[in-house]
C-alpha positions in Angstrom: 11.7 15.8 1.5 9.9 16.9 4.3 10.3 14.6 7.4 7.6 12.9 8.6 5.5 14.8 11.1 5.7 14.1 15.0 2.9 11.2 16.0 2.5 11.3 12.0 4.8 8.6 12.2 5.2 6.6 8.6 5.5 3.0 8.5 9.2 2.9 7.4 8.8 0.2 4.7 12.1 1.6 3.6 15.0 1.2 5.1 15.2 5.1 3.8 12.3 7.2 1.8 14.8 6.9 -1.7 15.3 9.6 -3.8 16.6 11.4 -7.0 17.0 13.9 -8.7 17.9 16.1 -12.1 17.9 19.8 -11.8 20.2 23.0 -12.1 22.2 25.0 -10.2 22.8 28.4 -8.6 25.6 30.5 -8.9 26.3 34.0 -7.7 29.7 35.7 -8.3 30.7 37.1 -5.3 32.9 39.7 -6.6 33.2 43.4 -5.3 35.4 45.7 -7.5 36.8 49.3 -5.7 38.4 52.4 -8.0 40.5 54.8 -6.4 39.8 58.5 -8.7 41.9 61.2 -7.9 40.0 65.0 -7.9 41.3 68.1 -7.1 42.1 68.9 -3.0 43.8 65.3 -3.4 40.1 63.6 -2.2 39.6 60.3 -3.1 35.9 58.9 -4.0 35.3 55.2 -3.7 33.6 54.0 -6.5 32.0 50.5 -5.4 30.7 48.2 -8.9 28.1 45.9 -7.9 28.7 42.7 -9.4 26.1 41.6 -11.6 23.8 38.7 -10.2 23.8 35.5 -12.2 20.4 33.5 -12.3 20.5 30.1 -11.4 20.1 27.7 -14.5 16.6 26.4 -14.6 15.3 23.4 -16.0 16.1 19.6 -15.9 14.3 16.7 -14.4 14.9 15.7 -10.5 14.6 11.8 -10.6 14.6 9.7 -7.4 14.2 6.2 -6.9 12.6 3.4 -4.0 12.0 0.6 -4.7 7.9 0.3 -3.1 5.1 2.4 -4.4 3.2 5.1 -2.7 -0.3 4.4 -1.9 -2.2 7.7 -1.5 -0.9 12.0 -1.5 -3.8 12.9 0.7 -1.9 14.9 3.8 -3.6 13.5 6.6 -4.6 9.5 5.2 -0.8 8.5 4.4 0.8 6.1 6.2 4.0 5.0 4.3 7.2 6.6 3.6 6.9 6.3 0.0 3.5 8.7 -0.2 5.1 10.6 2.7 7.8 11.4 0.3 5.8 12.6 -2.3 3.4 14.0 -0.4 6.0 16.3 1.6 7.2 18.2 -2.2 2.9 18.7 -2.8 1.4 20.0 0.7 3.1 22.3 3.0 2.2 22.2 7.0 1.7 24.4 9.8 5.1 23.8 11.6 8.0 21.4 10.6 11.2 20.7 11.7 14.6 22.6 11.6 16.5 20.6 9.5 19.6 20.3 11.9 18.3 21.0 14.8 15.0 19.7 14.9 13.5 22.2 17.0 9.7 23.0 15.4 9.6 26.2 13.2 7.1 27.8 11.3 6.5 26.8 7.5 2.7 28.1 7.1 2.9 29.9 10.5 4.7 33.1 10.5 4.6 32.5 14.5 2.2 31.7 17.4 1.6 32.5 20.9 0.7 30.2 24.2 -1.8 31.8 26.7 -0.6 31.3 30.4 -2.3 28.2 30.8 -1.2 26.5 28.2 -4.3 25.9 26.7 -4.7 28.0 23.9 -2.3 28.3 20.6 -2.8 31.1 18.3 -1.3 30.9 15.2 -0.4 33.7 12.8 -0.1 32.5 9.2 1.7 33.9 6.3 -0.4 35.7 4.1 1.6 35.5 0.9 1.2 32.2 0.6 -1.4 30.7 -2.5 -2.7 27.3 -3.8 -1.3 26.3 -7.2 -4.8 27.3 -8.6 -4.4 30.9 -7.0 -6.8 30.5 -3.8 -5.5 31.7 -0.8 -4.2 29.8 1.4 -6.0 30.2 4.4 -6.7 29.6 8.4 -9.8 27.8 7.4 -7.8 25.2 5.1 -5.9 24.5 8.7 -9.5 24.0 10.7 -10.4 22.1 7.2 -8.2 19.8 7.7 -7.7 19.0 11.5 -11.5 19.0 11.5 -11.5 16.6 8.7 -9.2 14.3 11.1 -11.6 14.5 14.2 -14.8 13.4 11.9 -16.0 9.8 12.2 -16.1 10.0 8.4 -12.8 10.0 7.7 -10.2 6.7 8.6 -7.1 7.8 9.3 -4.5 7.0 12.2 -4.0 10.8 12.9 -6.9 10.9 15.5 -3.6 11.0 18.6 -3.0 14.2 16.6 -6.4 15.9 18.0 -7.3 13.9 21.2 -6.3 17.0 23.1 -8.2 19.4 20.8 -11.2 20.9 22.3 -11.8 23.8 19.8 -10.6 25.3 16.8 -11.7 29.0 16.0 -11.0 31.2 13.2 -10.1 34.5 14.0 -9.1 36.1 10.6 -8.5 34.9 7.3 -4.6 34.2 8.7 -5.2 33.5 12.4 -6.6 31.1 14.0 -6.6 29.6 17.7 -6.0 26.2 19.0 -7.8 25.2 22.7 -6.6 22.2 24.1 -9.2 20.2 27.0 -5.6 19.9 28.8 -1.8 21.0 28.7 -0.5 19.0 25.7 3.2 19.1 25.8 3.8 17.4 22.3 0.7 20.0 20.8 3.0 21.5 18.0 4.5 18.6 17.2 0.8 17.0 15.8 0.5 20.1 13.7 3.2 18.8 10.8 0.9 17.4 8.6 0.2 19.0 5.0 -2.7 20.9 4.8 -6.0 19.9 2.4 -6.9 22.5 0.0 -10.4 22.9 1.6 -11.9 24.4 -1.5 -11.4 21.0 -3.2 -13.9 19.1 -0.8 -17.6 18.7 0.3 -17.4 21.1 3.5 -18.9 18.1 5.2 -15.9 15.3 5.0 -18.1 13.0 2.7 -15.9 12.4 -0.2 -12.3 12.8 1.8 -11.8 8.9 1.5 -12.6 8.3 -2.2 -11.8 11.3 -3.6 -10.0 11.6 -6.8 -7.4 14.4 -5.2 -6.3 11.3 -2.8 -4.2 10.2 -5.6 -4.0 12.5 -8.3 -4.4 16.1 -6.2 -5.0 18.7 -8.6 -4.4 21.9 -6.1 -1.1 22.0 -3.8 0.8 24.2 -2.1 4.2 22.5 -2.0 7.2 23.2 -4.8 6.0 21.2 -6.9 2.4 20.2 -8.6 0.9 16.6 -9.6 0.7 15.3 -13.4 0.6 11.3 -12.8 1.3 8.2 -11.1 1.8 4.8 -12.9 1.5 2.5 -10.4 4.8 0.0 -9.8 6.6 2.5 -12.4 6.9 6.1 -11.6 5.1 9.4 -10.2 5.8 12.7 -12.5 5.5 16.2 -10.5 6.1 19.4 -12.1 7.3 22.7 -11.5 5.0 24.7 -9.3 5.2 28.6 -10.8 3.1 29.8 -7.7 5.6 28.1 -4.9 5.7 31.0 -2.4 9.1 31.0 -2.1 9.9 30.8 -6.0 9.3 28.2 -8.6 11.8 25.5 -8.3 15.0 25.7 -10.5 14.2 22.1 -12.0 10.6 21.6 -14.7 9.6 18.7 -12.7 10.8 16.0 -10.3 10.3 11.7 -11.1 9.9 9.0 -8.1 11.0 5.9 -10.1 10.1 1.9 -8.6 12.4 0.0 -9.0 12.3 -4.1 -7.7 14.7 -4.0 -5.3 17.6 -1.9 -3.8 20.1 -3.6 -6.2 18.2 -2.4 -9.3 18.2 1.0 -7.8 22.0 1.2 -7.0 22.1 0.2 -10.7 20.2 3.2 -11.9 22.2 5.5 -10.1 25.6 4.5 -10.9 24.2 3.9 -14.8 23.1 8.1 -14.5 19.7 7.0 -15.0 18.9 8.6 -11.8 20.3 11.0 -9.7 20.1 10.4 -5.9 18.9 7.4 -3.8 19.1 5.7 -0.2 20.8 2.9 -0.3 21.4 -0.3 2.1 24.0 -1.1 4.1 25.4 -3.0 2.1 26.2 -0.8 -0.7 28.0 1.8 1.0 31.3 0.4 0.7 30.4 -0.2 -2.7 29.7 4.0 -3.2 32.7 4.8 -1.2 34.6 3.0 -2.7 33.5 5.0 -6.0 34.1 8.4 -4.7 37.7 7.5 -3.5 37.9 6.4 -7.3 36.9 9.8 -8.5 33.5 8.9 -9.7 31.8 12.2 -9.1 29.3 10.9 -6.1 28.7 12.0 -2.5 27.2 10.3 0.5 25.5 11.9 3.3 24.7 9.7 7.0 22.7 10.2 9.3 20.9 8.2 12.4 17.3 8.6 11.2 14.4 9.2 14.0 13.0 5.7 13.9 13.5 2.5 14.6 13.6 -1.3 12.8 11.3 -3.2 15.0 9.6 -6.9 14.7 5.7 -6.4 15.5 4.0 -9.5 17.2 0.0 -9.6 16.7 -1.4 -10.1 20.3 -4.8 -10.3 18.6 -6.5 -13.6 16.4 -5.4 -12.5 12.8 -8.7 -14.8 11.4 -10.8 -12.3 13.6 -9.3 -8.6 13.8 -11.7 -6.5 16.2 -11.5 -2.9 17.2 -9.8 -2.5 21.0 -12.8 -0.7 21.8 -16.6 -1.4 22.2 -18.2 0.9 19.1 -21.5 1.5 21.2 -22.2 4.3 18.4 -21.4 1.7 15.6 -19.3 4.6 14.1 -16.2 2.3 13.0 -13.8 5.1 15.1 -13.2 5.3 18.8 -15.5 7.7 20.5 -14.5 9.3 24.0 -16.0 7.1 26.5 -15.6 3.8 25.0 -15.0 1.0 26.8 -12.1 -1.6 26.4 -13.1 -4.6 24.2 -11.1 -7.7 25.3 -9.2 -9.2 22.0 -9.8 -12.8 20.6 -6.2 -13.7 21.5 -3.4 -14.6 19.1 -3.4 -18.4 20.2 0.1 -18.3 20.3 1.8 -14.5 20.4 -1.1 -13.6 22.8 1.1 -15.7 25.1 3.6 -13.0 26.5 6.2 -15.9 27.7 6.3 -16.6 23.5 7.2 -12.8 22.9 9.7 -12.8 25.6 11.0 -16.2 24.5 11.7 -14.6 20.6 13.2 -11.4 22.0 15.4 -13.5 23.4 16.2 -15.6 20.8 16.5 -13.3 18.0 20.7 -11.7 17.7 19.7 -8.1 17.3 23.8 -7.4 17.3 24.8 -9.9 15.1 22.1 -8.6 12.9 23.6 -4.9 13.1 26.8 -6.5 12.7 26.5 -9.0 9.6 23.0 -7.6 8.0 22.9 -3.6 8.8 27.6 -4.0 8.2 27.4 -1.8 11.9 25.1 1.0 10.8 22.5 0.7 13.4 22.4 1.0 17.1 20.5 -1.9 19.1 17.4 -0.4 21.1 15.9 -1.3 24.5 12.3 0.1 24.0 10.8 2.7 21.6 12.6 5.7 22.9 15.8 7.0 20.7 19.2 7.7 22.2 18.8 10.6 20.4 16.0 12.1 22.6 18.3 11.8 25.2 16.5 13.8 27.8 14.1 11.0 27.9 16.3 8.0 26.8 16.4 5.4 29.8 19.8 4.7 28.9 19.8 2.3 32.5 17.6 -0.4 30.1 19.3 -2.8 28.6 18.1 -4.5 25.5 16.8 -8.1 25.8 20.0 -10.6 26.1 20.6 -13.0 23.1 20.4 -16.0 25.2 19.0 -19.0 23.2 18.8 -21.5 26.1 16.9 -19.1 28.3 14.4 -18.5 25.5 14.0 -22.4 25.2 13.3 -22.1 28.6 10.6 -19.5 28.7 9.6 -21.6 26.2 9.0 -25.1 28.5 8.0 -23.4 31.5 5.1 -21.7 29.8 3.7 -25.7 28.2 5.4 -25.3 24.7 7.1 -28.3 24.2 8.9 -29.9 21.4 7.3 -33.0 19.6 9.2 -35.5 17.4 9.5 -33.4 14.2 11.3 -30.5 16.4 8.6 -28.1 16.6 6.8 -27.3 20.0 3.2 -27.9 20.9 1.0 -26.4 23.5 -3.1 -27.9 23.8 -2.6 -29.0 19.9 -1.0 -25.9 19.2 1.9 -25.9 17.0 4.3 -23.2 17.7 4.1 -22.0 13.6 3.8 -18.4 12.5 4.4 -16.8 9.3 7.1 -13.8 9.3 7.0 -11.3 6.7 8.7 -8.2 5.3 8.2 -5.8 2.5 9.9 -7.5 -1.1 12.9 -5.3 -2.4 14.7 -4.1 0.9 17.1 -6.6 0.9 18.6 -6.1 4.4 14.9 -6.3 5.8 14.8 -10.1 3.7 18.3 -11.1 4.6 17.0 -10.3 8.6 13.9 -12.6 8.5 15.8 -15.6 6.9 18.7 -15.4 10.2 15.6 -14.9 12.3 13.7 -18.1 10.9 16.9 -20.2 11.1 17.1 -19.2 15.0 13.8 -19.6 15.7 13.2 -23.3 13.9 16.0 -23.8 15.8 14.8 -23.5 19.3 11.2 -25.3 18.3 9.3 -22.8 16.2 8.1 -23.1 12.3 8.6 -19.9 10.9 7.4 -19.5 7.5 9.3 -16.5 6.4 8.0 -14.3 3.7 9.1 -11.0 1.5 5.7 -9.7 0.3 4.8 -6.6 -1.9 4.6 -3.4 -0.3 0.7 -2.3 -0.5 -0.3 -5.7 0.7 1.8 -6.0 3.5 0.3 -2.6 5.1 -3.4 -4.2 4.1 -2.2 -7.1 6.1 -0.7 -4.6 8.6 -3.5 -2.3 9.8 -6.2 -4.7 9.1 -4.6 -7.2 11.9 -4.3 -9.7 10.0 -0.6 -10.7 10.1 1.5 -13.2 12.7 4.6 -11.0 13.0 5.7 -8.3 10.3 9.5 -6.8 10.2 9.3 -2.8 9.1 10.4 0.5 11.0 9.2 3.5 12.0 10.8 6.9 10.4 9.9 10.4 11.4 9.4 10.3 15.2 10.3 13.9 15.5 12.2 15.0 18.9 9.5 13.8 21.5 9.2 10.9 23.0 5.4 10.9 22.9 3.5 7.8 20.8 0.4 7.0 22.7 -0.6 6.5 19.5 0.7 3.4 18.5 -0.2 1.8 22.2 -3.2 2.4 23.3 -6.3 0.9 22.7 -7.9 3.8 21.7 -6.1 3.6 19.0 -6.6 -0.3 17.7 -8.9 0.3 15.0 -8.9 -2.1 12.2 -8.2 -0.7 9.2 -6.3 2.7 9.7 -5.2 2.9 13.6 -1.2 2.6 14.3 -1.9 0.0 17.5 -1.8 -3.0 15.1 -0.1 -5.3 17.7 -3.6 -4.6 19.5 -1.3 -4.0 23.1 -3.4 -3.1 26.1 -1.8 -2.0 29.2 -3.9 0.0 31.7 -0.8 1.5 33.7 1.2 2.4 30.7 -1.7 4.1 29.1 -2.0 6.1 32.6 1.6 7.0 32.5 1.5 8.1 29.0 -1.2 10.3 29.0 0.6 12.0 32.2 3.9 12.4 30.8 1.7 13.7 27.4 -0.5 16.3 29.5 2.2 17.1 32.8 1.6 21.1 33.4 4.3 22.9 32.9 5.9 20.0 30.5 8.9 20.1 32.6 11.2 17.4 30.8 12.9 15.8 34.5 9.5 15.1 35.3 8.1 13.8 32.1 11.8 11.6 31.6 11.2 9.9 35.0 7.4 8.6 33.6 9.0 8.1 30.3 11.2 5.9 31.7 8.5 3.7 33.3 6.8 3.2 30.2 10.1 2.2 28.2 10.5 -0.3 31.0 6.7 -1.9 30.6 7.1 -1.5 26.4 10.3 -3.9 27.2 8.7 -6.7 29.6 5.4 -6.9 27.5 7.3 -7.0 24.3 4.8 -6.2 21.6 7.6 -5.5 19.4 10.9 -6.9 19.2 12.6 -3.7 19.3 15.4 -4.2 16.7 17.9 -0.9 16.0 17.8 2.5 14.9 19.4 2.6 11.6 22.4 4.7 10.1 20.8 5.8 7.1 22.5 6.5 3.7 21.6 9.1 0.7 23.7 9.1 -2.4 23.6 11.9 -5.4 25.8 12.6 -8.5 27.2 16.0 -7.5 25.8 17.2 -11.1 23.2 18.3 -8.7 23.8 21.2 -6.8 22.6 23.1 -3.9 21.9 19.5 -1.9 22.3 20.6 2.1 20.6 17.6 3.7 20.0 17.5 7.5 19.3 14.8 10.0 16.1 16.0 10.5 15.2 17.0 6.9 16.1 15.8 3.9 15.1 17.8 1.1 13.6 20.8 2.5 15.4 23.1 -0.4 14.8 20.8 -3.1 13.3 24.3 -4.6 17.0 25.7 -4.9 18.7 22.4 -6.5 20.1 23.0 -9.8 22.4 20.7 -12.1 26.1 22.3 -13.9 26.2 21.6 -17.5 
């Protein structure tokens, strides 16, 4: 799997984007044999024998498992993990991450170069590199597609990706150059989407969001090529024979739906599948297995995101753009104003966000929920990054008192049935999760029995995947429990904060969180000249610190993840960064 691109971030519905997999596996002999023949004059000749190279077996199915569906495999309009994952084997990108280190390397780009300002990237592309239909691959399927992201015809919340972008020209067929309007330090980073097969659409954007190639895409470029998606059961790929570095070793490759992670656990330990994330919960169970002998292996691994609690600042009967659409375009255009929200009549209150922050055991929840894989946050900056981690921040107290306290000093106070009232407001909201990830429904059941407790009525909820983002980006939720994966190694998402980017409908700022001085901050640390990371740390810090008092998340934990596979499959090398990235070279022993 590829990981998910830097400010591409994916709405980590899963606990982990699940897989598994059949396939075959390499084997070289590694054997060098030396003859010593005497000649006359006592000279010896050394006769090296080459060994003979053995193939890798080919064929077999690779068959992973989640248990929520994708949505779309168009590059640049995903916003799950699920289509992420699939999407990652169909479309390769400009840059991606190392796998271990997570520095950004070429995958389409054979290498680039930055003009002395910093203004101008200029990318060299591979030229050996062809669509599964045997076009090309080009520069202009690069300005394709970033263009495709800038038009006001195309809803996607990938628009942080080009805010900087001032011009895109094509030099030659395989280089093309990048101007920025300013120094923007996170610019590689927004160019790890997949790229659209430009041939495939109208030149003008019109049919990018209802075409049929957004979910059954008849040209890619990844290792392996679309045959069909049954909604709620499976997605088939298959082989792709014009992969530019090789076919894959396996025919084809199966993302199976299960209900829950329980069912898929089930699947891989009956062999009906072959590799899978699983919870928390289970890893003693797989451990367990391996020290028995079961033929198993686990790999773990902090992923780059975060479990987080998002509170809708905004009324969810009447979700409205953060901006005033003076070009009635439906997208943000530069130079729109601010458009004050129709607040949440009760999380628009920022004493009730504060109050549940408070009130809601983020340790005992890593403890007893996540069994101690997960490491509680203060803000939305990983420990990871820790150039920019504020590691001085402390994560809100679990102090129920003081959150019953917030609580009466901002009017909410309890009536005779327990709950708390403020103008005729009760203090009910409905909490929701995405149905199957079991640690994610075990979480909002502790955090509606704390919260009833203290005067709320939570209604907590486990609701299918594809209507909870529906609900998501189209506002219309109270508070939602999901994560963020793929962050990448830079500290940068204006994208999910500023109002810019509160578009109903496709933008990441569901919450709908305005703040003028953050949004100021952020876009210096984003365009600093020079990039230098002290500098950018010490603004970085500031807006960790304003993310933490305004609280439009509870900021939960960043997860230990977990990825089993039968070690019938060979070749697996995951990294931290990148899970699958030589899925291509997996093969199974007989």
């Amino acid at each position: 799997m590829k990981s998910l691109p830097k400010f591409t971030l994916a709405l980590g519905l899963l606990a982990l984007a699940a897989f598994a997999i059949a396939a075959c596996t390499p084997q070289e002999v590694q054997v060098v044999q030396t003859a010593i023949v005497e000649v006359e004059r006592e000279v010896q000749v050394t006769v090296v024998v080459e060994p003979t190279s053995v193939p890798p077996q080919q064929g077999g199915t690779i068959i992973t498992s989640s248990f929520a569906d994708p949505t779309i495999f168009n590059p640049i309009l995903w916003n799950d993990s699920p289509s992420a994952t699939v999407s990652g084997l169909l479309f390769l990108s400009l840059v991606d991450q190392e796998p271990f280190t997570g520095e950004l390397v070429g995958e389409i780009a054979s290498g680039w170069e930055v003009s002395e300002d910093g203004l101008t990237y200029t990318f060299t592309l591979r030229d050996d590199i062809e669509w599964s239909d045997g076009t090309p691959l080009t520069a202009n399927d690069f300005k394709f597609s970033y263009d495709a992201i800038a038009s006001e015809l195309v809803e996607t919340a990938r628009k942080s990706n080009i805010e900087l972008v001032d011009n895109i020209e094509l030099i030659d067929d395989h280089t093309v150059a990048v101007t920025f309007s300013e120094v923007d330090c996170t610019a590689l980073g927004n160019f790890t989407l997949g790229m659209m097969p430009s041939h495939m659409y109208a030149a003008d954007f019109t049919d990018i969001m209802d075409s049929p190639e957004n979910t059954a895409p008849s040209v890619v470029s990844g290792q392996f090529a679309f045959q069909e998606w049954v909604p709620d059961d499976h997605v088939t790929l298959v082989r792709n024979d014009n992969f530019v570095d090789g076919a894959p070793n396996a025919d084809g490759w199966i993302y199976r739906i299960f209900a829950d992670e329980s069912a898929e656990l089930a699947a891989l330990l009956a062999g009906e599948t072959d590799v899978t994330g699983v919870g928390a919960q289970f890893v003693s169970t797989i451990e367990g297995r391996i020290a028995s002998g079961d033929p198993l292996d686990i790999f773990k691994f902090f992923d780059d995101g975060y479990n987080w609690i998002a509170m809708n600042q905004a009324n969810p009967d009447n979700p409205q753009n953060g901006f005033e659409d003076l070009n009635e375009d439906g997208a943000y255009t530069e130079g729109e104003p601010l458009l004050p929200q129709d607040p949440h009549p009760i999380l628009g209150d920022p004493a009730v966000r504060q109050a549940i922050s408070h009130a809601v055991d983020v340790q005992g929840i890593v403890n007893k929920v996540a069994f101690g894989q997960g490491a509680q946050i203060p803000s939305n900056v990983l420990p990871a990054i820790g150039w920019a981690f504020d590691n001085t921040l402390q994560p809100y107290e679990y102090d129920l008192e003081k959150a019953e306290a917030i609580l009466e000093e901002a009017g909410w106070v309890k009536g005779s049935d327990g709950v708390r009232r403020k103008d005729g407001q009760r203090l009910a909201l409905t909490l929701e999760t995405n149905a199957g990830n079991e640690t994610r429904e075990n979480i909002i059941v502790l955090v509606q029995d704390t919260l009833n407790g203290i005067g709320f009525d939570i209604t907590a909820q486990a609701v299918d995947f594809s209507s909870m983002i529906g609900e998501l980006l189209g506002q219309t939720f109270d508070m939602i429990l999901l994560g963020w994966t793929g962050k990448g190694s830079d500290p940068d998402d204006v994208g999910l904060w500023e109002y810019r980017f509160d578009t109903v409908g496709s933008g990441f700022n569901f919450t709908s969180y305005y703040n003028e001085e953050m949004e100021a901050i952020g876009q210096a640390a984003k365009t600093l000249p020079g990039c230098d990371p002290s500098e950018r740390a010490e603004m970085y810090a500031d807006t960790q610190r304003m993310l933490h008092d305004d609280a439009p998340y509870v900021f939960l934990y960043n997860p230990l993840a977990n990825v089993i596979w039968n070690t019938r499959v060979e070749g697996i090398d995951p990294g931290p960064w990148r899970l699958w990235y030589d899925v291509q070279d997996w093969t199974i022993s007989p």
